[in-house]
C-alpha positions as CSV (number, residue, x, y, z in Angstrom):
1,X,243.3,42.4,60.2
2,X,246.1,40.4,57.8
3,X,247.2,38.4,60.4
4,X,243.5,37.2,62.3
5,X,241.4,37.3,59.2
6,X,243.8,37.1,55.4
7,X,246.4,34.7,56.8
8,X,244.0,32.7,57.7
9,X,241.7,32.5,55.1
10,X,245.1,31.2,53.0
11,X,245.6,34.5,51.1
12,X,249.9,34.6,51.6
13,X,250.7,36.0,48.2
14,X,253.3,38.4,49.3
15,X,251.5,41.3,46.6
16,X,248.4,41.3,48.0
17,X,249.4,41.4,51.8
18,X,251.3,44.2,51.4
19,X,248.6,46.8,49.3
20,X,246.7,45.5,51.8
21,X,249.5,46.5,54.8
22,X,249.8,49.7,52.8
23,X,246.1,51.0,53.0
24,X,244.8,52.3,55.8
25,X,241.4,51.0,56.0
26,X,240.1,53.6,58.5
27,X,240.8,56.2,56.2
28,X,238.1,55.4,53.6
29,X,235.0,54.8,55.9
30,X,232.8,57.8,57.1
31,X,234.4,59.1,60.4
32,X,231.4,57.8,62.6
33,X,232.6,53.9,61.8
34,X,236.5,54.2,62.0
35,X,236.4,52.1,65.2
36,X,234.6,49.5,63.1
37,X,236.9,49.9,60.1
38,X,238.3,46.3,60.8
39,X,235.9,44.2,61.9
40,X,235.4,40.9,60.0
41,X,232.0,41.4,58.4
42,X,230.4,44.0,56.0
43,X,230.2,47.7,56.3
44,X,227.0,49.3,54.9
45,X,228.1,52.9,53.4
46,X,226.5,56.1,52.5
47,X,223.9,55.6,49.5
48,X,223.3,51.8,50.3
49,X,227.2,50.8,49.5
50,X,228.8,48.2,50.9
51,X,232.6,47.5,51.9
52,X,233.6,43.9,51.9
53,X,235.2,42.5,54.8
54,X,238.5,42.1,54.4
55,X,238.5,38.0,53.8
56,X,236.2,38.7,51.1
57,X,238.2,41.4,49.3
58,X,241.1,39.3,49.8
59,X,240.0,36.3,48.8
60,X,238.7,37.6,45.8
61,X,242.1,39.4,44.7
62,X,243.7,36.0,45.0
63,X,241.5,34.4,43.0
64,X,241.7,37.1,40.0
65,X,245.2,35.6,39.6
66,X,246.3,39.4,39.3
67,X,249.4,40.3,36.8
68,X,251.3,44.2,37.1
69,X,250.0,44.9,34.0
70,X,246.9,44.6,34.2
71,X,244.0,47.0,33.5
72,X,240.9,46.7,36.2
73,X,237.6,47.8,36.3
74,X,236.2,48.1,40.0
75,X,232.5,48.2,40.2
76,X,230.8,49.4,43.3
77,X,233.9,51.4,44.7
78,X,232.4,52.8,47.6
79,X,234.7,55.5,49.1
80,X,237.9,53.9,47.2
81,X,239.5,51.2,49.6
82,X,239.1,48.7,47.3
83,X,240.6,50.7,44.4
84,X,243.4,51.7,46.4
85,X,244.3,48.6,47.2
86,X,244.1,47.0,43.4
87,X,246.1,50.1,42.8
88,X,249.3,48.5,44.2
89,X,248.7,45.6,42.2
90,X,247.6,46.5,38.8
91,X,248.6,49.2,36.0
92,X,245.8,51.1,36.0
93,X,242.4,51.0,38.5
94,X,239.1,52.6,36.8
95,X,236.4,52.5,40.0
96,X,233.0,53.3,39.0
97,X,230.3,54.5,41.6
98,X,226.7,55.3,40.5
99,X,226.3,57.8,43.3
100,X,228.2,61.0,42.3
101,X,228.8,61.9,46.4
102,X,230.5,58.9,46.8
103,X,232.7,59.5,43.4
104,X,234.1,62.4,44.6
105,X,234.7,61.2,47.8
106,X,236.2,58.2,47.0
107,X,238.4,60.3,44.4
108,X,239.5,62.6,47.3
109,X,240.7,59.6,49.2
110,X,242.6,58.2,46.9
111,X,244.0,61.8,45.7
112,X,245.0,61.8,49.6
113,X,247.2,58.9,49.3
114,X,248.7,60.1,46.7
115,X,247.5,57.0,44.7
116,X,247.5,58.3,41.0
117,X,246.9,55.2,39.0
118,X,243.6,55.1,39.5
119,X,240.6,57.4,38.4
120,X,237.0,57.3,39.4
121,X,234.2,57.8,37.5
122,X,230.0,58.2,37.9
123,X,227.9,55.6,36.0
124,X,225.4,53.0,36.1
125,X,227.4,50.3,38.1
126,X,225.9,47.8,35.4
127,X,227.4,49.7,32.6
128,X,230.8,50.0,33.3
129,X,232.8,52.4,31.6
130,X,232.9,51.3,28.2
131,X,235.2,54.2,26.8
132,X,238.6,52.8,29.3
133,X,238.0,49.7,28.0
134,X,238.4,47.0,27.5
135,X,239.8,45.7,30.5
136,X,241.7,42.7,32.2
137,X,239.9,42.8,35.2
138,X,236.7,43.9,36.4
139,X,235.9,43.3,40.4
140,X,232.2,43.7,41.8
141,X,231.4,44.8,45.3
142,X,228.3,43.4,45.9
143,X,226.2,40.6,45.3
144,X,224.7,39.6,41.3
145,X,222.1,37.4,40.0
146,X,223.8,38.0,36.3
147,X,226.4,40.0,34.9
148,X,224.9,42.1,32.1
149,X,226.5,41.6,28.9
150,X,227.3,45.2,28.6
151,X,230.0,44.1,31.5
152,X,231.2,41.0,29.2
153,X,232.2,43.1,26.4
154,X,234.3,45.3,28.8
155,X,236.5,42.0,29.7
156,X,239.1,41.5,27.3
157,X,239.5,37.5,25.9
158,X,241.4,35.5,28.7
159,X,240.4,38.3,31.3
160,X,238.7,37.3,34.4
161,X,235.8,38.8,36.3
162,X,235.3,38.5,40.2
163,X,231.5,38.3,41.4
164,X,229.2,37.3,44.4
165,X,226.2,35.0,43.2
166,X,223.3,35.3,45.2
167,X,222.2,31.7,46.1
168,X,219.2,31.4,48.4
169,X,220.2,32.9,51.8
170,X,224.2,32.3,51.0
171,X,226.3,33.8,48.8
172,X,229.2,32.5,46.2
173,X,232.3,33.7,45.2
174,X,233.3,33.0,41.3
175,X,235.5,33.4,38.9
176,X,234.6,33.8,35.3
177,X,237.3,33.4,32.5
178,X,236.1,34.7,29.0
179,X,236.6,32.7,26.6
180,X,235.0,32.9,22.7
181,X,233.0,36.0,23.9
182,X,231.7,34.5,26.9
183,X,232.1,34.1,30.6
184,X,233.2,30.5,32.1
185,X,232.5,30.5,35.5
186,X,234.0,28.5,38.3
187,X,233.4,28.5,42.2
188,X,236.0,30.0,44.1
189,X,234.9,30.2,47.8
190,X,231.6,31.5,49.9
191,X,230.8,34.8,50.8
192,X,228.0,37.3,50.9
193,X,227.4,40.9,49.9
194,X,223.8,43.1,49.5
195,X,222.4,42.3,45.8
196,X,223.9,45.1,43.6
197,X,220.7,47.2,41.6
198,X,220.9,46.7,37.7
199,X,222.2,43.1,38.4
200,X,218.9,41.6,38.9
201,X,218.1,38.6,36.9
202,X,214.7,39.7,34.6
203,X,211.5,37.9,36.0
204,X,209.4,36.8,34.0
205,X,205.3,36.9,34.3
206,X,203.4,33.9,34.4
207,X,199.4,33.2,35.0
């Protein structure tokens, strides 16, 4: 997986090929799809999840410019691969699942890897988790029309938020800086991920 799809993709930061050396991905997909555990696309999990491929996670650690100390906020967990792998990166991981099945399970993985800088909690993917806040990363698995503001005032000034934007039939990869209490974003690369509930733009009516 690093050396076909990463490597390739031009993610050599030493840090991030390692967590992601260190991780088994196999172990945090439903045993029916462990033969497809590494396979360069999107998996669909229980309750309508999704696991990025590996570029895509990848890519999107790189980007966040990650620092040891840093506090990070993964939305959209899934059964914890993601979290486990920011947990060899950052301080502290806080994953957030809305589902509480997949909570527990994802906390069970990560408990079984004996990964304890990271805790997982049940809420509303699009409100965070406010009270661990604020943080210097927050990472969304899934693609977003908008990122509520509830989500902005979880990022701390100069921290950085990773997000898919839905555009048309593709997808886009950003990175937004806050700055003066707001988001700056900036294209980082293109990828695609099933739209995320609660991070629907609002439509408005017209006659």
């Amino acid at each position: 997986m690093v050396d076909t799809q990463v490597r390739p993709s031009d993610v050599t930061k030493f840090p991030i090929i390692d967590a992601l050396l260190s991780v088994p991905r196999e172990d945090f997909v439903p045993s029916s799809m462990i033969e497809a555990a590494y396979v360069g696309e999107n998996l669909t999990l229980p309750g309508g999840r999704v696991m990025l491929e590996p570029r895509t996670l990848a890519k999107m650690l790189d980007a966040l410019d990650i620092q040891p100390t840093d506090v990070m906020l993964d939305l959209g967990c899934g059964l914890g691969y993601s979290t486990a792998v920011a947990a060899h990166l950052v301080d502290f991981v806080v994953a957030v699942e809305s589902d509480e099945r997949l909570s527990e399970e994802a906390q069970a993985n990560l408990s079984d890897h004996g990964i304890d800088n990271a805790a997982v909690m049940t809420n509303p993917l699009e409100d965070g988790c406010a009270a661990s806040g604020p943080y210097d990363l927050i990472l969304i698995h899934g693609a977003v029309e908008q990122v509520p503001d509830s989500l902005v005032e979880q990022v701390k000034d100069g921290g950085r938020v990773a997000a898919l934007f839905v555009e048309g039939a593709l997808g886009t990869a950003r990175i937004g800086v806050k700055s003066g209490g707001r988001l700056a974003w900036r294209y980082a690369f293109n990828a695609g991920a099933p739209l995320l509930p609660g991070f629907q733009k609002a439509r408005s009516f017209a006659l």
